[in-house]
N, C-alpha and C positions, 0 to 999 in steps of 0.2 A: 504493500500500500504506500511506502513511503516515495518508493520506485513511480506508482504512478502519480504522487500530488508533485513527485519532484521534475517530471517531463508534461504534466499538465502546465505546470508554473512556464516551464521554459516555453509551450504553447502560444501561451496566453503573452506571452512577453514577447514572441515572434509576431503575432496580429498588433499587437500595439505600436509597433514598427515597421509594420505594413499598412503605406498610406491607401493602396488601392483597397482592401480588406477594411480598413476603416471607412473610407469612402461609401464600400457595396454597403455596410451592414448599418453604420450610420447616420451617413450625410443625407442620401440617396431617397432613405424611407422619409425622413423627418421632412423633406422636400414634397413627395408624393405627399406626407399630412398635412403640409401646408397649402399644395393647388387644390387637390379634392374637396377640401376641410372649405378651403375658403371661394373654391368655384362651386361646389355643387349645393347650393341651398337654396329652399323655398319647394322645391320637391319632393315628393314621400314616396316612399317604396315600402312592401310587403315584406316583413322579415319573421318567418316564422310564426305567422297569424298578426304579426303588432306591426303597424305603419311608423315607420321611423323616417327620421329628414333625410337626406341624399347625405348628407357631411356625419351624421351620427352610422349610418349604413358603413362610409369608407374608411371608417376606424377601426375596426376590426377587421377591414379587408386589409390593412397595411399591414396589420400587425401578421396575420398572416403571412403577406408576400416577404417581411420582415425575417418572419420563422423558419420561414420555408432557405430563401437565400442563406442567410448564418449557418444552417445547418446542411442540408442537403448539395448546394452548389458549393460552395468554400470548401465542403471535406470534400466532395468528390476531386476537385482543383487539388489540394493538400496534398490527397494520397498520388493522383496518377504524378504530380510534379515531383514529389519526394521520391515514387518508384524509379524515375526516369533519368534524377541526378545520381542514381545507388544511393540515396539517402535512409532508403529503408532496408537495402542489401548490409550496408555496415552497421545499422542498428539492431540487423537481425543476427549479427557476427557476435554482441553484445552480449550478459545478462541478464540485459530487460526482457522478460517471456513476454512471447508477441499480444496474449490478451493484456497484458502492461498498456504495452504504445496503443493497442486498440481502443483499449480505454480511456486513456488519457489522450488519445486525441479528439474521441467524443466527447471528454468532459468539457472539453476547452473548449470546441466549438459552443455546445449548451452555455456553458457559462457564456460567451458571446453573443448567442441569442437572447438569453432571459436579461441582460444587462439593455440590448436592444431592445427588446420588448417591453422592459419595465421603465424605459428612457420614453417612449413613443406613451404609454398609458399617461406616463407622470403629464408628458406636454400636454393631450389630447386634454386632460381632465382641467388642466391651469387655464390654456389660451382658448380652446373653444367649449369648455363645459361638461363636455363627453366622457362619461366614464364605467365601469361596467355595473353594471345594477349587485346590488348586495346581494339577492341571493344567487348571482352567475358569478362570484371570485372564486368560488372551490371548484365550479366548472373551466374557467380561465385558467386554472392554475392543471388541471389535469390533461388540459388542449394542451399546455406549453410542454409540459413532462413527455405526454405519451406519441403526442406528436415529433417530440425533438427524437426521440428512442425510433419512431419509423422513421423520420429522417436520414437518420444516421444509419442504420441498418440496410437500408436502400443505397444510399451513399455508397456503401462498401460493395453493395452489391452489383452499379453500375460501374464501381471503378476497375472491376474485374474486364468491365465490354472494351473498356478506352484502351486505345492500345500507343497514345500520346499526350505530353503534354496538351501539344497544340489541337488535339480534335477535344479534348474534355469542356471546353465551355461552347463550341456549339450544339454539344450533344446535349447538354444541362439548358440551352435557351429552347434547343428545339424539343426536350420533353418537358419542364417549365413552363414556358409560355402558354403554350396551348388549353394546359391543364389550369392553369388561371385563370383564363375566361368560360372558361365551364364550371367551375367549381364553385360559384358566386361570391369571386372575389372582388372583378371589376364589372361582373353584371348581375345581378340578381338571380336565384333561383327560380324565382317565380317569374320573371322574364325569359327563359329558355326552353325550348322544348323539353316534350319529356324521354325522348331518348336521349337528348343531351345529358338530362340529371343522372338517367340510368348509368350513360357512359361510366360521368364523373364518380357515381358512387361506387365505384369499383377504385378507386384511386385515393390516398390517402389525404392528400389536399382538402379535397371536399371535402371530410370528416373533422381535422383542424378547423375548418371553416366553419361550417354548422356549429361548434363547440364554441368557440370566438364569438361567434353572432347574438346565439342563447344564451351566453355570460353577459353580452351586455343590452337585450332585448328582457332578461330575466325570466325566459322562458326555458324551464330545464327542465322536462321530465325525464325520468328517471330511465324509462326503456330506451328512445331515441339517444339520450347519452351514455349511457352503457354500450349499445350499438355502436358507434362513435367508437368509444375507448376499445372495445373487442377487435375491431379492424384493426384502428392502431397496431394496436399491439399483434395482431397478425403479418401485417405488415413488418413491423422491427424484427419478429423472428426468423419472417420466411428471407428477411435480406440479409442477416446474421445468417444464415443456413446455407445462402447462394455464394455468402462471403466466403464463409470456411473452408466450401469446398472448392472454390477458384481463384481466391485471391494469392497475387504472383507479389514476391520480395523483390522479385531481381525485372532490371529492365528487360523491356521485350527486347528482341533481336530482329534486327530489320534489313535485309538484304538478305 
């Protein structure tokens, strides 16, 4: 344990000296809360049976697209960029037992996340009033957990596909993006078709989502978010499981 608070630390001291990393996780979102926040009002949308403004709707969509970049696209980035300098081939030559660095690179991502997320809540609730309904924080707080564990899990699981540095971020926009506008992050659910939702609800996004919304609509019941958390968490295992058994130490060989 002490093996992993002590390459967590160095983690987390590596993102803090990475300006693009601080930018993505950030500058980036708190930007998005301020156009959305301060473009989209005077409109209501359906969230969950409860009409909410257009600017209280895109707060828990950031916080999402938030959650989702910190964790899922940065470690995907992390690892294939570490595998490809032998960054992971000599720490594998190491002590540290590879569930060590596994851990402790997911800790650090999380921890970058919920520092993001609880940066983006702080603002939303000061500058434009928005903040998650009392009884939706125990809900919010199990979006950010179980969500970041399928993140991460997935993460590992795609960075097995990338086979370079250079194709890992448009592999990450080109399955990212898409799942964002479906998932009613920057469009409603209730605005999409319903093979759309179907799609989405296969994908872990959507489920973060739904979770985020209902934390701050105040609308939780118990089956729909249990549902929620059970994907999650299917998700974090089955990517842990894809991980195990194909994740590479040593760079690919090319030629």
């Amino acid at each position: 344990m002490n093996l992993v608070l002590h390459t967590t630390r160095f983690g987390l001291l590596a993102f803090r000296r990475n300006r693009r990393a601080r930018l993505l996780t950030l500058v980036f979102p708190i930007l998005l809360l301020v156009i959305f926040d301060g473009v989209f009002h005077g409109g209501h949308v359906d969230v969950n049976g409860v009409s909410v403004d257009y600017g209280a709707f895109f707060v828990p969509s950031v916080i999402v697209f938030t959650l989702t970049i910190s964790t899922l696209a940065i470690l995907v980035n992390s690892v294939v960029a570490q595998r490809e300098l032998g960054i992971l081939k000599r720490r594998r030559a190491t002590p540290l037992p590879a569930w060590a660095l596994v851990v402790s690179q997911s800790l650090a991502v999380i921890a970058m996340a919920v520092a993001s997320v609880a940066l983006l809540i702080a603002l939303a609730a000061i500058a434009f009033g928005t903040s998650p309904d009392s009884n939706g924080i125990l809900t919010l707080v199990l979006a950010v957990i179980f969500g970041s564990a399928a993140f991460c899990g997935l993460a590992y699981a795609l960075s097995t596909l990338v086979d370079s540095a250079d194709s890992a971020q448009p592999m990450i926009q080109l399955i990212m993006f898409p799942l964002f506008f479906i998932s009613g992050i920057w469009v409603p659910t209730s605005q999409l078709p319903t093979w759309l939702n179907d799609l989405a609800s296969v994908f872990p996004v959507e489920h973060v989502a739904d979770l985020v919304h209902r934390a701050y609509v105040g609308v939780v019941p118990v089956g729909p978010v249990l549902l929620d958390i059970a994907i999650l968490a299917a998700w974090a295992v089955a990517g842990a499981f894809v991980a195990a058994r194909r994740f590479q130490w040593y760079p690919s060989r090319k030629g």
